[in-house]
C-alpha positions as a Markdown table, in Angstrom:
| # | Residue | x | y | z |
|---|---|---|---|---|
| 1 | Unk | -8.7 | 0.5 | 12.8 |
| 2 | Unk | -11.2 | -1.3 | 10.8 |
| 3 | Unk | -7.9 | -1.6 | 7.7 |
| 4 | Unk | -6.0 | -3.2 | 10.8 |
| 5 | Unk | -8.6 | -5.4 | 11.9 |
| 6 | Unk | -9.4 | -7.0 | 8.5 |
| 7 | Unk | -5.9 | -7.2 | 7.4 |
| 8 | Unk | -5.2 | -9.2 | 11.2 |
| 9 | Unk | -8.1 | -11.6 | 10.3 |
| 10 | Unk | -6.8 | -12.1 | 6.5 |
| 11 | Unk | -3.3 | -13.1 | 8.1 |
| 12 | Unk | -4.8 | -15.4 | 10.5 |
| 13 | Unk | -7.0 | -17.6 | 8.4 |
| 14 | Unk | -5.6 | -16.6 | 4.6 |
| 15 | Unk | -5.1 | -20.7 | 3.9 |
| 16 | Unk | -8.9 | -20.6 | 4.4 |
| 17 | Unk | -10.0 | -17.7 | 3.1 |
| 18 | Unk | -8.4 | -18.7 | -0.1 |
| 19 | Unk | -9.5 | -22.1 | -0.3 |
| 20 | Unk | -13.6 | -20.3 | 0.0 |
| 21 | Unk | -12.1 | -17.9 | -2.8 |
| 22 | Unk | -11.2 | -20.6 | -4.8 |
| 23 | Unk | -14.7 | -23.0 | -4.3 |
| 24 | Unk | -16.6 | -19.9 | -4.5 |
| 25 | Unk | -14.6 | -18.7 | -7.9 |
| 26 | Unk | -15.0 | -22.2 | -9.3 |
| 27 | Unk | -18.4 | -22.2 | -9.2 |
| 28 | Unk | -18.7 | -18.9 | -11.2 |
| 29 | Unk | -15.7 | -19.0 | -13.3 |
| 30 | Unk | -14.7 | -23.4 | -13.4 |
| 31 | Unk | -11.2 | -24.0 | -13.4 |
| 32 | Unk | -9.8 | -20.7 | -14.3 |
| 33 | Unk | -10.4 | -19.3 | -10.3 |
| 34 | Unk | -6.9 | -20.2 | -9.4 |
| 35 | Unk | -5.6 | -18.2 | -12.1 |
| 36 | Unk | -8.0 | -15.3 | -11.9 |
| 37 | Unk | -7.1 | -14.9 | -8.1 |
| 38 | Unk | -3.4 | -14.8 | -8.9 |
| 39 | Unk | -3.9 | -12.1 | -11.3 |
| 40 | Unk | -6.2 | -9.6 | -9.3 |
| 41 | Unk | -3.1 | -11.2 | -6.0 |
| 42 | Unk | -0.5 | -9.4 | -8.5 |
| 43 | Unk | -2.4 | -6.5 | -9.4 |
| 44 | Unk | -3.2 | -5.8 | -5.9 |
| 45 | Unk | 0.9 | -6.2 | -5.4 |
| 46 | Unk | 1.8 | -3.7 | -7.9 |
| 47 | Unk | -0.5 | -1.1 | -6.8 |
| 48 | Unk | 0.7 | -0.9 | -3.1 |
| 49 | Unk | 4.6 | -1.2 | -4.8 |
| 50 | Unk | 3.5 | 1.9 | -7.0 |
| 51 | Unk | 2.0 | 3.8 | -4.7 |
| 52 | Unk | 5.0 | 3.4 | -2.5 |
| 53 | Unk | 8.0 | 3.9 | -5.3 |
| 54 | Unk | 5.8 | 7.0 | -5.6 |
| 55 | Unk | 5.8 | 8.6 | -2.3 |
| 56 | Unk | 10.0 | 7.4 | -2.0 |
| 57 | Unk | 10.2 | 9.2 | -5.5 |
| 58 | Unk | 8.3 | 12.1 | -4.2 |
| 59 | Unk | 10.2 | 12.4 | -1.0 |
| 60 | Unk | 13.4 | 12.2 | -2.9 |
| 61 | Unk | 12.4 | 15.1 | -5.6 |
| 62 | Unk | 11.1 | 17.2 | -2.8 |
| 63 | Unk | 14.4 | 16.7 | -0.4 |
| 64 | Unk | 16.4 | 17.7 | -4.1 |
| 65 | Unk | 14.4 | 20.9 | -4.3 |
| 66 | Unk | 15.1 | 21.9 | -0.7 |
| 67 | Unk | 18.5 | 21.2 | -1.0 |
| 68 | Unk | 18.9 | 22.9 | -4.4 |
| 69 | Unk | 16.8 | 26.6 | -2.7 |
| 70 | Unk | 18.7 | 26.2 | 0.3 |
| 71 | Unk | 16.3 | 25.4 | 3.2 |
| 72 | Unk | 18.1 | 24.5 | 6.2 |
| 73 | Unk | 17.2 | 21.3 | 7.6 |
| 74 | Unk | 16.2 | 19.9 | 4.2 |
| 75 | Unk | 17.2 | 16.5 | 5.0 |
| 76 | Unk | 14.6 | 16.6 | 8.3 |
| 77 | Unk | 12.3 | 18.0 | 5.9 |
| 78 | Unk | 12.7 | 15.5 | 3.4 |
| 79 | Unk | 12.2 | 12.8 | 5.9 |
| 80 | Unk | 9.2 | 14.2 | 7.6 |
| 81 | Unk | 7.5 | 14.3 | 4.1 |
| 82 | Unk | 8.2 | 10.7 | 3.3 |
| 83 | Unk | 6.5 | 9.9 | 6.6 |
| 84 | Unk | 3.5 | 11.8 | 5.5 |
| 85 | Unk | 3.9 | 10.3 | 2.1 |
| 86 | Unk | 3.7 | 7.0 | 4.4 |
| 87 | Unk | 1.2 | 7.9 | 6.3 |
| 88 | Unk | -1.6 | 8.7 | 3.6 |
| 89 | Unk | -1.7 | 5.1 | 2.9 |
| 90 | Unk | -3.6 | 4.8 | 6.4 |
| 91 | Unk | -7.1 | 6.1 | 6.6 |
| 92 | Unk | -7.0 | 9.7 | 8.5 |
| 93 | Unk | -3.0 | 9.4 | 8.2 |
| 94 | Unk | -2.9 | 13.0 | 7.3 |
| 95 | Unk | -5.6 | 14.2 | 9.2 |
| 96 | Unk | -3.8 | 13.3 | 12.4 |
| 97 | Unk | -0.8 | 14.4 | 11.1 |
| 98 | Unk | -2.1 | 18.6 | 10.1 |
């Protein structure tokens, strides 16, 4: 809930949260805060896009394995994974889940 709430409140004033960024960033770094905050903006990016290829790549390699043994309902299975996959992005996601 507290995820949700911060991330509603970075959505609703983000124009001004980033100017503050950027006055507060000049004042320790000069002219480079700009740039600075598009790098840690990018890395932030390609951490959430690698933690979700991995969960689809997981998903994928664990529906392959249940297909290959024979499982019935592997493709539920396989689903039902990538939601928990999904799901341990969210604080307690798992917990709620087992």
């Amino acid at each position: 809930m507290l995820a949700m709430l911060t991330a509603f409140f970075f959505y609703r004033d983000g124009v001004a949260a980033r100017r503050s960024l950027v006055a507060a960033g000049r004042r320790i770094t000069g002219d480079q805060a700009p740039r600075l905050l598009r790098v840690a903006a990018a890395t932030i990016n390609g951490v959430v896009y690698g933690i979700l290829g991995t969960a689809l790549a997981q998903a994928l390699l664990t529906l392959i394995g249940l297909r290959i043994t024979g499982i019935p309902a592997a493709l539920l299975l396989g689903l039902l994974l990538f939601l928990l996959f999904l799901l341990s992005l969210v604080p307690f996601g798992p917990v709620l889940i087992w």
